[in-house]
C-alpha positions as CSV (number, residue, x, y, z in Angstrom):
1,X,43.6,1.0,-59.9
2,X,47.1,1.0,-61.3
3,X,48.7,-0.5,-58.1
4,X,45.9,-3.4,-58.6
5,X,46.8,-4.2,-61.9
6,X,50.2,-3.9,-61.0
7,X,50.2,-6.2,-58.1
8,X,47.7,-8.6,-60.3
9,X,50.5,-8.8,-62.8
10,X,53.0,-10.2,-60.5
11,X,50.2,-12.5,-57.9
12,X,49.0,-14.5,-60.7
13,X,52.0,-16.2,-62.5
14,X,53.2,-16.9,-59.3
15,X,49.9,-18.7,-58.5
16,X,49.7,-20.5,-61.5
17,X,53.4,-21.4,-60.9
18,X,52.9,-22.4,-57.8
19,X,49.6,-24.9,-58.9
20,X,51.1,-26.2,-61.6
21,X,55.4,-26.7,-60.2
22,X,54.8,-27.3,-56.7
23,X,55.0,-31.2,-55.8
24,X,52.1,-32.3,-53.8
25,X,53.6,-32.2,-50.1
26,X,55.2,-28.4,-50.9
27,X,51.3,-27.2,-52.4
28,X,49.2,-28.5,-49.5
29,X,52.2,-26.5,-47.7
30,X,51.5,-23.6,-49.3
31,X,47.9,-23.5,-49.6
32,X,47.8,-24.2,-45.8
33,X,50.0,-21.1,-45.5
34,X,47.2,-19.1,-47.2
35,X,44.7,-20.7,-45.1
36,X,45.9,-19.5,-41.9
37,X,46.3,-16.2,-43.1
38,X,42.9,-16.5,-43.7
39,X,42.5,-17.2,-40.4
40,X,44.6,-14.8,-39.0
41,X,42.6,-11.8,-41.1
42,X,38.8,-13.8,-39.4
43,X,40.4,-13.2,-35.8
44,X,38.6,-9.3,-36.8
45,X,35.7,-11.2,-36.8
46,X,35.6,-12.4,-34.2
47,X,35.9,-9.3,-32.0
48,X,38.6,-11.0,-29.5
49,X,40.6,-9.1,-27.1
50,X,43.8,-10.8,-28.0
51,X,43.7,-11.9,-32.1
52,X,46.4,-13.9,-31.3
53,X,44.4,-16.1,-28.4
54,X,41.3,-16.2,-31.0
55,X,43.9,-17.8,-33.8
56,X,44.4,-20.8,-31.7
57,X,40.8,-22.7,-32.3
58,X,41.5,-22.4,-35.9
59,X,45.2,-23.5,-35.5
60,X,44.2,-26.4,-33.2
61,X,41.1,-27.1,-35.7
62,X,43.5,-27.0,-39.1
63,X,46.2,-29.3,-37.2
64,X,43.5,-31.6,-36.3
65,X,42.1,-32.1,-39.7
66,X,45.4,-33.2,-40.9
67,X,45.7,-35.6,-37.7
68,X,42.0,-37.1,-38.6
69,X,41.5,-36.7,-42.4
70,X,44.1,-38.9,-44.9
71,X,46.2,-36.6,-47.4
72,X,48.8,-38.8,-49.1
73,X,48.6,-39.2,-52.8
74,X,47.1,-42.6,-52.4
75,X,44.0,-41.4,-50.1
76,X,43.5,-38.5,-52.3
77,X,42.8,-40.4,-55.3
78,X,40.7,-42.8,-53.6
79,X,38.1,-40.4,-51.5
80,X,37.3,-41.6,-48.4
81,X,34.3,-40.6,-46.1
82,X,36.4,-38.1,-44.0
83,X,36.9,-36.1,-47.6
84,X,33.1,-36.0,-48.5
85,X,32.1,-35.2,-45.1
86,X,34.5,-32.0,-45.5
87,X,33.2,-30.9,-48.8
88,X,29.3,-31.4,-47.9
89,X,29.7,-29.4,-44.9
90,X,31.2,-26.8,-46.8
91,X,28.6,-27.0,-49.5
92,X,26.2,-26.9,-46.8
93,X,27.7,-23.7,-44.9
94,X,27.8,-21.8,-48.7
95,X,23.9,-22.7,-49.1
96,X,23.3,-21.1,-45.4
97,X,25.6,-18.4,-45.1
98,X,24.2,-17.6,-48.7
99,X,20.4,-17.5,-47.3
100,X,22.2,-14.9,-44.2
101,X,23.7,-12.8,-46.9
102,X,20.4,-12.1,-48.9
103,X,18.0,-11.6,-45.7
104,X,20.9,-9.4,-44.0
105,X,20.3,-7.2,-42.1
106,X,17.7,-9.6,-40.4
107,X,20.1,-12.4,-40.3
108,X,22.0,-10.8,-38.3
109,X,20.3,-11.2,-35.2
110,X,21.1,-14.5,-34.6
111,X,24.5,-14.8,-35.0
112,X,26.4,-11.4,-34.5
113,X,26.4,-11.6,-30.6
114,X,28.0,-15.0,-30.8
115,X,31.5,-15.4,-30.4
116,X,31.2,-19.2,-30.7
117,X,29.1,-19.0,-34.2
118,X,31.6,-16.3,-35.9
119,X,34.6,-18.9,-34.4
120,X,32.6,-22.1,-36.5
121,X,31.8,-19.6,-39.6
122,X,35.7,-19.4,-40.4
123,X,36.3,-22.4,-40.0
124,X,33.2,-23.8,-42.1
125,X,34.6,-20.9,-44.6
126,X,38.1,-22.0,-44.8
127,X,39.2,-25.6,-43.6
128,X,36.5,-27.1,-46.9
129,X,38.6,-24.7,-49.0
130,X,41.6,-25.8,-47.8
131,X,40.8,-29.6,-48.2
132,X,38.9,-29.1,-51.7
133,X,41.7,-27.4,-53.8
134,X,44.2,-30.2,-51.9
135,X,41.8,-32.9,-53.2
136,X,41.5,-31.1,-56.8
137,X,45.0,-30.8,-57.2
138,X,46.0,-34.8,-56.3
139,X,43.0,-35.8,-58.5
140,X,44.7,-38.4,-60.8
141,X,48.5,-37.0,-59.9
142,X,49.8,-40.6,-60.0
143,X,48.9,-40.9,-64.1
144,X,48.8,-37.1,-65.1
145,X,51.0,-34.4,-62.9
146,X,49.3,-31.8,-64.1
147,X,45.4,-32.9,-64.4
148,X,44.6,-31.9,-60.6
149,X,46.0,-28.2,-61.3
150,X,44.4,-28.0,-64.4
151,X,41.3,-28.4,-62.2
152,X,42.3,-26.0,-60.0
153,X,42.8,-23.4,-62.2
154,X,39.3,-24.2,-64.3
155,X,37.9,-23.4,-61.2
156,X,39.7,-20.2,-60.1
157,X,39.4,-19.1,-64.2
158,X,35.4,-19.3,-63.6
159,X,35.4,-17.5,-60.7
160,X,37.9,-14.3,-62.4
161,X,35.8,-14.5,-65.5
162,X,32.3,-14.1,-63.4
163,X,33.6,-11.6,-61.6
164,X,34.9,-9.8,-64.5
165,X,31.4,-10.5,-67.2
166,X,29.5,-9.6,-63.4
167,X,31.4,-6.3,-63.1
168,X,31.0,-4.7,-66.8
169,X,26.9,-6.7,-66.9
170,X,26.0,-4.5,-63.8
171,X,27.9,-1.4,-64.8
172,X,25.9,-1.2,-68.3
173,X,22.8,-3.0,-67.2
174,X,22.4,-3.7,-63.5
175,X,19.4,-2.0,-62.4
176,X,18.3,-4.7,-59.9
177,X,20.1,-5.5,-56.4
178,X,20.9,-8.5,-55.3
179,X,21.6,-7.7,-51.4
180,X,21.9,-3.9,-51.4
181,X,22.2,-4.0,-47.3
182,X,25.3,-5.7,-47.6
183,X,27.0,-4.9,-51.2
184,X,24.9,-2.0,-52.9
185,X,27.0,-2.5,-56.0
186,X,25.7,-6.2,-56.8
187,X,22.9,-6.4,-59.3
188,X,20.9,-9.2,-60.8
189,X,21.9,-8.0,-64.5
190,X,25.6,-8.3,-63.4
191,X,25.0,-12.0,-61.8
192,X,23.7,-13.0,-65.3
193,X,26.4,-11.6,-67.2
194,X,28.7,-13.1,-65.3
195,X,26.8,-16.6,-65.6
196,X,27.1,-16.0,-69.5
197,X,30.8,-15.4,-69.2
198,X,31.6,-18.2,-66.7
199,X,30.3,-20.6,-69.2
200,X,32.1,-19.6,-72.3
201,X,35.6,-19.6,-70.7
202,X,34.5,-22.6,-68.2
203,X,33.8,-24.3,-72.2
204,X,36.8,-22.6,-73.5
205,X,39.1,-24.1,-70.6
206,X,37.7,-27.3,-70.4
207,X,38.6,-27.9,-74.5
208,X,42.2,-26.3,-73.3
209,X,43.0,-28.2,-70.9
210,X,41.0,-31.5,-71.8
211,X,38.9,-31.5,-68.9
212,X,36.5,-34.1,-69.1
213,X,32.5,-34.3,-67.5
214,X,30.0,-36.7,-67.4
215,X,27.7,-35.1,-69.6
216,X,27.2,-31.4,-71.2
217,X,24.7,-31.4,-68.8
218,X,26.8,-31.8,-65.9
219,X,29.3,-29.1,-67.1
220,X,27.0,-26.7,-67.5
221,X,25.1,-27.7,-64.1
222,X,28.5,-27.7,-62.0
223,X,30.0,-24.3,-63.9
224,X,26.4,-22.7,-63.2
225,X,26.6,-24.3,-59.3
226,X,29.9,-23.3,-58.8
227,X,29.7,-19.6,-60.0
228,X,26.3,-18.8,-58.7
229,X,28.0,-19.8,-55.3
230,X,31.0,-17.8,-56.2
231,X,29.1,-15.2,-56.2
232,X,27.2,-15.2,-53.2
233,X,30.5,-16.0,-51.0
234,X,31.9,-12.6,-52.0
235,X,28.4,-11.3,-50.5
236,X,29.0,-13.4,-47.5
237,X,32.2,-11.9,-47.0
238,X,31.0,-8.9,-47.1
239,X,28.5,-8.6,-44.5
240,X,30.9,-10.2,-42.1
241,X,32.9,-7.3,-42.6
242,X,30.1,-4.5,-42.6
243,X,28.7,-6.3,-39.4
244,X,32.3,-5.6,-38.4
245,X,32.8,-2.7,-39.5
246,X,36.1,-3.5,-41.7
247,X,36.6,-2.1,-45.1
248,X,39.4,-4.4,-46.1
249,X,40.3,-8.0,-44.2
250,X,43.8,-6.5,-44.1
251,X,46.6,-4.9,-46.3
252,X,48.8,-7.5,-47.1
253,X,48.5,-7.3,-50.7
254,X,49.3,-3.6,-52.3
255,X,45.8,-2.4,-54.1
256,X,43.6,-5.5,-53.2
257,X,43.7,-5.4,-49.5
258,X,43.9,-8.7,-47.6
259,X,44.1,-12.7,-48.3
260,X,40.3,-12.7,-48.1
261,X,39.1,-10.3,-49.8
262,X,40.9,-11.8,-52.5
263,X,39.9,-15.0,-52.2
264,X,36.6,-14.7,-50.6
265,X,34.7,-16.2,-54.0
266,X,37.0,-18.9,-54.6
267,X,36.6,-20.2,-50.5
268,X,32.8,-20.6,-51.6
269,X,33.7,-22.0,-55.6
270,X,36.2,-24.7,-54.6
271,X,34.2,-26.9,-52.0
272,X,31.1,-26.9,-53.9
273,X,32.6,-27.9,-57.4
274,X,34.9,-29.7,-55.7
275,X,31.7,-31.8,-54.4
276,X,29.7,-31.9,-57.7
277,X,32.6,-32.7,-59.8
278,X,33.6,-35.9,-57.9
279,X,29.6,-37.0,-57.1
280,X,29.4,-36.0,-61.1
């Protein structure tokens, strides 16, 4: 635990440094970096003999996104098709792979013996990240520099603060599982709690950082959407792994494990409120 908080200590100012300082061209640099990390830590997966031959589909599929979908400043700020079709079919994957999480162990018969399917999972898990924080963080860039990474960091402040009101709601209350073949720890009481918690600092951050919504209604829709999803795509994660039979995506990070255990949430958070909050 003290090597977590530890490591915790340093990750996150260099995160939020690197949201709120890095010009556009050096962020989708570095979140593209993280991405195929990501991808790198799925080869496991995938159950290839070579990792390094199972990387290149998701090289070749990240390159060709770039190649296919605009992601100057300009086409940023004025969403095309190409961008909606990329967060709908993450939204989309989240709502299924949720639905195989829940019903797991049964779920698992159709897609475990599939090399293809576990290929088109990671990339349905992280290319719609990818794109959605890049298309969050340019929202508006040309009049405001910092508005699009004050969206970014609503969303990942949601996320940590359900997580955190999920955690300490389940340890005092939970008494009902949520998917006990696939995270035994994950309780119905703890989902609530960190529903409840989510809201206030999703409230708390929007008056910070003057983030604007249609509507109360649509704040508290999107923020309920968007945690609720969260939630489900560390449960997601974690049956991938258990199917697996991986404790931790890797050790790159001291105390947390790999690049996807620690952003296995957010991958799920960040295409759907992407979604809803530019529909909304």
């Amino acid at each position: 635990m003290k090597q977590r908080i530890i490591t915790a200590l340093i990750l996150a100012p260099l995160v939020i440094l690197a949201i709120f300082k890095l010009s556009l061209p050096l962020f989708i640099a570095f979140i593209a970096a993280v991405t195929l990390i990501g991808f790198w830590e799925w080869t496991q997966f995938v159950e290839a003999k070579s990792r390094i031959v199972a990387l290149i589909p998701s090289l070749v599929a990240t390159a060709a996104s770039f190649v296919f979908i605009p992601f100057d400043a300009f086409s940023l700020n004025a969403l095309s098709a190409e961008h909606y079709t990329i967060l709908a079919l993450g939204t989309i994957w989240w709502l299924c792979s949720s639905a195989l999480a829940i019903t797991y162990p049964r779920s698992a018969k159709l897609w475990q013996d599939s090399s293809l399917l576990r290929y088109l999972f990671g990339m349905l898990t992280l290319l719609p990240f990818l794109w959605s924080i890049i298309l969050l963080r340019a929202e508006g860039i040309t009049t405001d520099a910092y508005h699009g990474a004050k969206l970014v960091l609503y969303v990942c402040f949601i996320v940590w603060a359900a997580d955190s009101g999920a955690y300490f709601a389940g340890k005092s209350l939970g008494k009902h599982k949520m998917a006990p073949h696939v995270s035994p720890n994950k309780t119905i009481e703890g989902l609530i709690g960190g529903i409840i918690t989510a809201l206030l600092v999703g409230w708390l951050t929007a008056k910070w950082f003057d983030i604007e919504f249609s509507s109360t209604v649509a704040f508290i829709a999107i923020t309920l959407v968007t945690v609720v999803i969260s939630v489900l795509g560390d449960l997601v994660e974690s049956m991938f792994k258990r199917v697996s039979g991986i404790k931790d995506s890797s050790n790159i990070i001291p105390g947390h494990g790999g690049v996807l255990d620690r952003i296995d949430s957010l991958t799920a958070a960040f295409p759907v409120f992407a979604l809803l909050y530019f529909l909304f």
